[in-house]
N, C-alpha and C positions, 0 to 999 in steps of 0.2 A: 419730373414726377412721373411715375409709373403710372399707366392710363390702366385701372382696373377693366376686368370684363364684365358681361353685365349682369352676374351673378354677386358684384364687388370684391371677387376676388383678382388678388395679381395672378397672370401665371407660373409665375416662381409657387407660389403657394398654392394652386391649384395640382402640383404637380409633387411637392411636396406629400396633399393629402395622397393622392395615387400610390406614391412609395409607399407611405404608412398602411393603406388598406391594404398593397402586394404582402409585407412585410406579416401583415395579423394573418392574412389568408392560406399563409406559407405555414405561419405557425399550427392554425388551423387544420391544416389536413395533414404537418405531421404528427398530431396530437389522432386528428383523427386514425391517419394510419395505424401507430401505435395500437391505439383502443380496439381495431380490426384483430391486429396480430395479438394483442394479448387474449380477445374473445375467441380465435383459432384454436390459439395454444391451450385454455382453459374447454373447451370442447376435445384436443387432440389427447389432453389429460384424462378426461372422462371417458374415451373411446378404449387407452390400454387400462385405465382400471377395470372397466368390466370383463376384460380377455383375463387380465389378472385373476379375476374374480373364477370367472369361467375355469379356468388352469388351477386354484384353489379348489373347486368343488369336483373337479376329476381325482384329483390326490387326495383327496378328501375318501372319494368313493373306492378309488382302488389302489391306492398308495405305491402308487408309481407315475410320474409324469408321461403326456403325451409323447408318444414317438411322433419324430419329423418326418417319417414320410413309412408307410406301412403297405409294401407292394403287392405282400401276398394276404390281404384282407379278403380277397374273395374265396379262399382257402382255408381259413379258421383262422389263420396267424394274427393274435392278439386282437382278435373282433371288434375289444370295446375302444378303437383306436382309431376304427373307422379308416380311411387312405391317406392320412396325415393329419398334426396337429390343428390346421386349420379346421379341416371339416369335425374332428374331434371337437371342438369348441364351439361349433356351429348347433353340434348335439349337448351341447351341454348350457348353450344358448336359449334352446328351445328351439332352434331353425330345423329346416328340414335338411337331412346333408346326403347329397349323394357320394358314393366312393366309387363313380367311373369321370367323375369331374375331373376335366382336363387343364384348368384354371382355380385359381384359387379367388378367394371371395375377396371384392374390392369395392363394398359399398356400403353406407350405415357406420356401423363401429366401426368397420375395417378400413375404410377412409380416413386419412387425416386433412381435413376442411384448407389444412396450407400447401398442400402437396396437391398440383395439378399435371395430369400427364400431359407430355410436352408435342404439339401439333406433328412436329416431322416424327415422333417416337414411335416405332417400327408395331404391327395391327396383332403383330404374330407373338407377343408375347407380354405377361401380364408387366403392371405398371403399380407395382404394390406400395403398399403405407409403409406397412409394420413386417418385421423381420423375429424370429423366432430363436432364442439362446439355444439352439444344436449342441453346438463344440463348443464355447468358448474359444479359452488363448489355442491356440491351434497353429501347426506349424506349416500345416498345407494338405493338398490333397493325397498322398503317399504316409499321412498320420493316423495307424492305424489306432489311435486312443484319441478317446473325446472327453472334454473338460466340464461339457455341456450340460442343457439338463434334456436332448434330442433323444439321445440313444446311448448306451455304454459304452459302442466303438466309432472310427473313427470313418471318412468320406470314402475308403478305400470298402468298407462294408456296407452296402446296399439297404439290407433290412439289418437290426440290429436290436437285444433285448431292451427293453424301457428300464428307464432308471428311476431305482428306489427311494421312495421319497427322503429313507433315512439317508442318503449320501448324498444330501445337500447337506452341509455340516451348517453353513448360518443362513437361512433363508432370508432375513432382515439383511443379507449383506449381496445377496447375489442376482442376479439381471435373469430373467425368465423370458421379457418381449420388450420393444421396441421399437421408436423410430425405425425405419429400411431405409438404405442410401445408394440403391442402384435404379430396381424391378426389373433387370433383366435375367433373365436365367444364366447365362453365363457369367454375370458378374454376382460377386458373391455377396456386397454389402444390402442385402435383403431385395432377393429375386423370385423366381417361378420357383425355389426351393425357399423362401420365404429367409435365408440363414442370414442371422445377425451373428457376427463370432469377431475375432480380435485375432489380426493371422501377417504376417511378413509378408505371404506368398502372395498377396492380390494388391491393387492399390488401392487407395484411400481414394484417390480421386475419381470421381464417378463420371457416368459418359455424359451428362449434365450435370451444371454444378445445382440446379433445383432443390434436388432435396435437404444439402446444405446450409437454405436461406430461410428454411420454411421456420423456424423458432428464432433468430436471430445467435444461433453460434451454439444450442442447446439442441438436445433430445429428451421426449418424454418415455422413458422408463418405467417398467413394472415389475420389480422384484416377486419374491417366492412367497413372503408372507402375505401380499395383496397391497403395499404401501407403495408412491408411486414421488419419481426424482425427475429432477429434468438438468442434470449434467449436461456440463457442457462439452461438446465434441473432440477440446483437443485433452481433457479428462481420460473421454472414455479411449481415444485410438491414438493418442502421441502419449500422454503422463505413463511414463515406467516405474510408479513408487508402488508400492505394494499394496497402498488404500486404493488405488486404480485397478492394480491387475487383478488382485483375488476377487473383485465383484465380478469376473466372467466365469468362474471355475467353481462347481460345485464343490470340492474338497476344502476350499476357503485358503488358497495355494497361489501364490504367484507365478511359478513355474516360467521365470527368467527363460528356462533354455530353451521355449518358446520363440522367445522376439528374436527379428533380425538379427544376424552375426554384427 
């Protein structure tokens, strides 16, 4: 006979109950995780609806989208543009925006609560959220035409006139901002140029894999008319069908000869 302990139980069953509490507590905190990352994602949601929002009542006002980066602001060139999209948005926020800012804004909205910059990640350059629809499908940097809703031309042009609101042909269909999947300025999936775009010449994989973990395999998206998606990654940068590619390109155009050879 099994000599109970002096609880009355065996230790067969003592060890038993153990398993069962590992087993609920396991379940427990991936439920809880879960509920973390879904409150993320539904906060990362709310953060580009109001940039959406913000980017809505600039076109609104001057029926032209924000240029992505506006050098000669201190000049008169396109004023109400302020030194790029972001600080444009900051003024359409209600923020205060300076146009000698040498970084761009990474806090509040601009933040997404799942993205945390990474301890060894270099002091000297910004560690962004959100990336900005420039170009679109884009074939590289020697592209002198832009797909985008950034500028009319392409990386090979510096400053560049802003584009009319009428040549978004379906705004219900097209990406204006975005999850970012680098922060570095050199890398191009949303850096210190903030550019989100859909391009052969750069990699998909970033110099951490971070920012591809932050939704579980998604992006929160904010189209032209203010409505907001959260597509999933290999959607927006592997799917080659034309309900994938024409949501980068104001024209509402796949423009195949775009992609890799």
């Amino acid at each position: 006979m099994r000599r109970p302990n002096r609880d009355g139980f065996t230790l067969i069953e003592l060890l038993v109950v153990i398993g069962i509490i590992g087993i609920l507590a396991a379940l427990l905190l991936t439920a809880l995780s879960r509920g973390v990352g879904t409150a993320r994602r539904i906060s990362c949601v709310n953060n580009v609806r109001q940039l959406g929002q913000a980017i809505q009542q600039f076109v609104g006002d001057n029926h032209v989208y924000p240029l992505d980066t506006n050098p000669d602001f201190d000049k008169g060139s396109y004023p109400n543009h302020y030194d790029g999209w972001a600080s444009t948005l900051e003024h359409e926020l209600g923020k205060e925006s300076n146009s000698h800012e040498t970084s761009l804004p990474s806090e509040g909205i601009w933040k997404c609560p799942s993205l945390e910059r990474p301890a060894n990640y270099s002091s000297n350059v910004d560690y962004l959220s959100y990336g900005y629809n420039t170009y679109g499908m884009h074939a590289g940097r020697s592209d002198t035409n832009s797909l985008g809703i950034g500028r009319q031309f392409g990386m090979s042009t510096i400053s560049a006139p802003p584009v009319p609101e009428s040549e978004v042909v379906s705004p219900s269909d097209m990406m204006a901002l975005g999850d970012g999947f680098v922060g570095a300025g050199e890398q191009i999936w949303g850096g210190c140029d903030s550019v989100l775009m859909r391009s052969p010449d750069f990699p998909v994989i970033p110099i951490n894999n971070e920012p591809f973990l932050r939704h579980q395999g998604r992006a929160n998206m904010v189209f032209c008319d203010g409505h907001v998606e959260s597509p999933t990654l290999k959607f927006l940068f592997e799917d080659t069908s034309d309900a994938a590619l024409v949501r980068w390109n104001r024209d509402h155009l796949p423009h195949r000869e775009k992609l890799a050879p």
